[in-house]
VOGU-3710 file (C-alpha; in Angstrom, 3 decimals, decimal comma):
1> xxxxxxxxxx> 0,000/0,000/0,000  1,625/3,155/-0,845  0,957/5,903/2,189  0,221/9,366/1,588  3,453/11,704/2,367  2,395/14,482/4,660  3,602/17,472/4,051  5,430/21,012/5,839  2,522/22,176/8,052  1,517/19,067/9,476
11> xxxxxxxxxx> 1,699/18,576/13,110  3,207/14,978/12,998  6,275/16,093/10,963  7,152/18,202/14,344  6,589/15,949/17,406  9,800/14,310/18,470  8,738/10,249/17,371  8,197/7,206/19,751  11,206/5,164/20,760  9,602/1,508/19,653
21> xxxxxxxxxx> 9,022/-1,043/22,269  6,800/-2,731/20,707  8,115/-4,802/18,095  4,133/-5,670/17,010  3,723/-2,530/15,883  6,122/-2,943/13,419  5,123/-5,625/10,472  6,417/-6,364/7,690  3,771/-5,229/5,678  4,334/-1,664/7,026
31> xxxxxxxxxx> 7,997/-1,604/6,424  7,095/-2,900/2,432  4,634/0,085/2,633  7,203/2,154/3,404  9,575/1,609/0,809  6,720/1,234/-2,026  6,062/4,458/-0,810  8,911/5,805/-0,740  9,663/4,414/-4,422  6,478/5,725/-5,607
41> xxxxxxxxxx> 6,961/9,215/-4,640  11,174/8,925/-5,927  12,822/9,543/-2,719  15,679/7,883/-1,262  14,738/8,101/2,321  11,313/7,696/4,172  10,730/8,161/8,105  7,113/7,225/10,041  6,222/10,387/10,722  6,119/11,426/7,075
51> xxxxxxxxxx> 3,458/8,943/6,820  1,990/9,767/10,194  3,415/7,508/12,303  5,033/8,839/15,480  7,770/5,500/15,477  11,356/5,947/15,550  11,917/4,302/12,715  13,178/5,100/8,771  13,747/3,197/5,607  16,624/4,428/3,174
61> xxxxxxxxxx> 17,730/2,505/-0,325  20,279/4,726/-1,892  21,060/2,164/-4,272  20,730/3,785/-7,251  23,088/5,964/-6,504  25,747/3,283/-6,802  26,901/4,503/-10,414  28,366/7,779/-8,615  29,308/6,096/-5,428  29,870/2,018/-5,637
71> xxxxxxxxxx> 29,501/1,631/-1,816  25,869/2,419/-2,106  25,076/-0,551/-4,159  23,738/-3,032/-1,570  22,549/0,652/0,500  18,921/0,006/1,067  17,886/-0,263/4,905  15,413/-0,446/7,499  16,859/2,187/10,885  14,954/1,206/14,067
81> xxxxxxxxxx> 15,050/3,360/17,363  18,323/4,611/15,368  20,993/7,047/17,658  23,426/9,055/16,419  26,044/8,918/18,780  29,472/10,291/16,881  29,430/13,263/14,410  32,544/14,118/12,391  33,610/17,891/12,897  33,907/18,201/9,706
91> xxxxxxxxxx> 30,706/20,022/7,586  29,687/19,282/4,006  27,452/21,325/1,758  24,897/19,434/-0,447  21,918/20,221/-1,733  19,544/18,596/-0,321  14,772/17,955/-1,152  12,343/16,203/0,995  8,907/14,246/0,048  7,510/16,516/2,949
101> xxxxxxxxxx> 8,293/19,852/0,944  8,019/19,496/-2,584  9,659/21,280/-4,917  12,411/23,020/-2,851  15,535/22,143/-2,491  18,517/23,795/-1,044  22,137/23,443/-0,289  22,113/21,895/3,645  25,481/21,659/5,658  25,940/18,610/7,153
111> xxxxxxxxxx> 28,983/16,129/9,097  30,876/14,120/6,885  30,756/11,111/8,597  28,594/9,739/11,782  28,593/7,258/13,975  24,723/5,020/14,884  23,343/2,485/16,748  20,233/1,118/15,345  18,190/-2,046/14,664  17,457/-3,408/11,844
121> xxxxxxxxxx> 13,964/-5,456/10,437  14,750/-8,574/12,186  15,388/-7,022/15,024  19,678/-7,160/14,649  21,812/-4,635/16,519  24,136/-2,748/14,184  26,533/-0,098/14,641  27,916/1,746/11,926  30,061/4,139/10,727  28,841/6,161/7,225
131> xxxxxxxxxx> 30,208/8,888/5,536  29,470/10,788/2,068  26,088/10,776/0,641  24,983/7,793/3,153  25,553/9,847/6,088  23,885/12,531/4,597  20,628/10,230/4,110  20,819/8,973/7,369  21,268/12,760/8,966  18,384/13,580/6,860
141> xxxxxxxxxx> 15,878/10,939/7,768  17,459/10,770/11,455  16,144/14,838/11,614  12,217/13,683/11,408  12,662/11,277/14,026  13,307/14,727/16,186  10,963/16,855/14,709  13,075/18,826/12,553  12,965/19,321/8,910  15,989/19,869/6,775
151> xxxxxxxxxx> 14,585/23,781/5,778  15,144/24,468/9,758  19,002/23,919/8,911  19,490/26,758/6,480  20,715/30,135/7,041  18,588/32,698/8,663  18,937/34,473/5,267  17,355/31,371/2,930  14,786/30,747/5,799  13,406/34,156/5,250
161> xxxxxxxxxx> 13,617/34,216/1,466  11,439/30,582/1,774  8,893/31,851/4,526  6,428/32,945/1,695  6,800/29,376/-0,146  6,455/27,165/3,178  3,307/29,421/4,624  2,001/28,459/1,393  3,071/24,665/1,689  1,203/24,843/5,365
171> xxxxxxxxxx> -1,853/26,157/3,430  -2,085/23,439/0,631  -0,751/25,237/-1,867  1,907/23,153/-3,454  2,313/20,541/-6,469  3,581/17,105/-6,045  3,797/13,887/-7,814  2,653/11,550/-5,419  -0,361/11,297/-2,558  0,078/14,095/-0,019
181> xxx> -1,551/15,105/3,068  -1,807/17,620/5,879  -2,779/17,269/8,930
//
């Protein structure tokens, strides 16, 4: 079943997510959701509260990516009750989109390279070290788990110049490829 992606404005995008103790309330079928979803709407990340679900938990498959970076070919994987623990110093800029505010993009500094904890759909501890365009994934997806969207990472400057766009976003005024909603 492929979700609807909600969208800047709704509520769920900003309340910190649920660490999961429950491992029934994670199925297989909704992990397959996510990642049909996340296909459907050509993204290369997807976190539970972009399809209102307050879980820690994100799906990433960077794979086709692996022309420009051949350590991304077997990069497609399920992050539960993920933690950050290590970020490099050092800051990357990349431009960066999000299923949960079409149509802009912008350039997003960012570590190099982190350090997480995380399980994965079985239920396997892993602990990992990713730099490069994985990290930046992770980072990315890692943010909605916390409430916070990659537009709240730009300069003061580019936050002002987008507050007309996003109050529109908030508002329902936006285009986008795939199934939306606000809440």
């Amino acid at each position: 079943m492929i979700f609807p992606v909600y969208v800047y404005g709704s509520a769920v995008l900003r309340e910190p997510a649920e660490e999961i103790a429950d491992r029934s309330l994670i199925t297989p079928r909704f992990i397959e959701d996510m990642f049909e979803t996340m296909y459907s709407s050509d993204g290369v990340g997807l976190a539970a509260p972009q399809v209102g679900r307050n879980l820690r938990l994100f799906v990433v498959d960077a794979s086709p990516n692996a022309d420009d970076d051949p350590r991304l070919a077997d990069f497609k994987k399920v992050f539960i009750n993920p933690e950050i623990y290590e970020r490099s110093e050092e800051e990357v800029l990349m431009g960066e989109g999000c299923l949960s505010v079409p149509g802009i993009h912008e350039e997003v500094y960012r570590p190099e390279r982190i350090r997480i904890r995380y399980l994965d759909e079985n239920w396997q501890e892993h602990d990992e070290e990713w730099d490069g365009f994985a990290a930046r994934v992770i980072q990315h997806e890692y943010d909605h788990l916390d409430g916070v969207m990659f537009v709240d990472r730009l300069s003061p400057l580019r936050k002002t110049l987008l507050r007309g766009k996003l109050s529109s976003m908030s508002k329902g005024k936006y285009k986008a490829s795939y199934r939306t909603k606000q809440k």
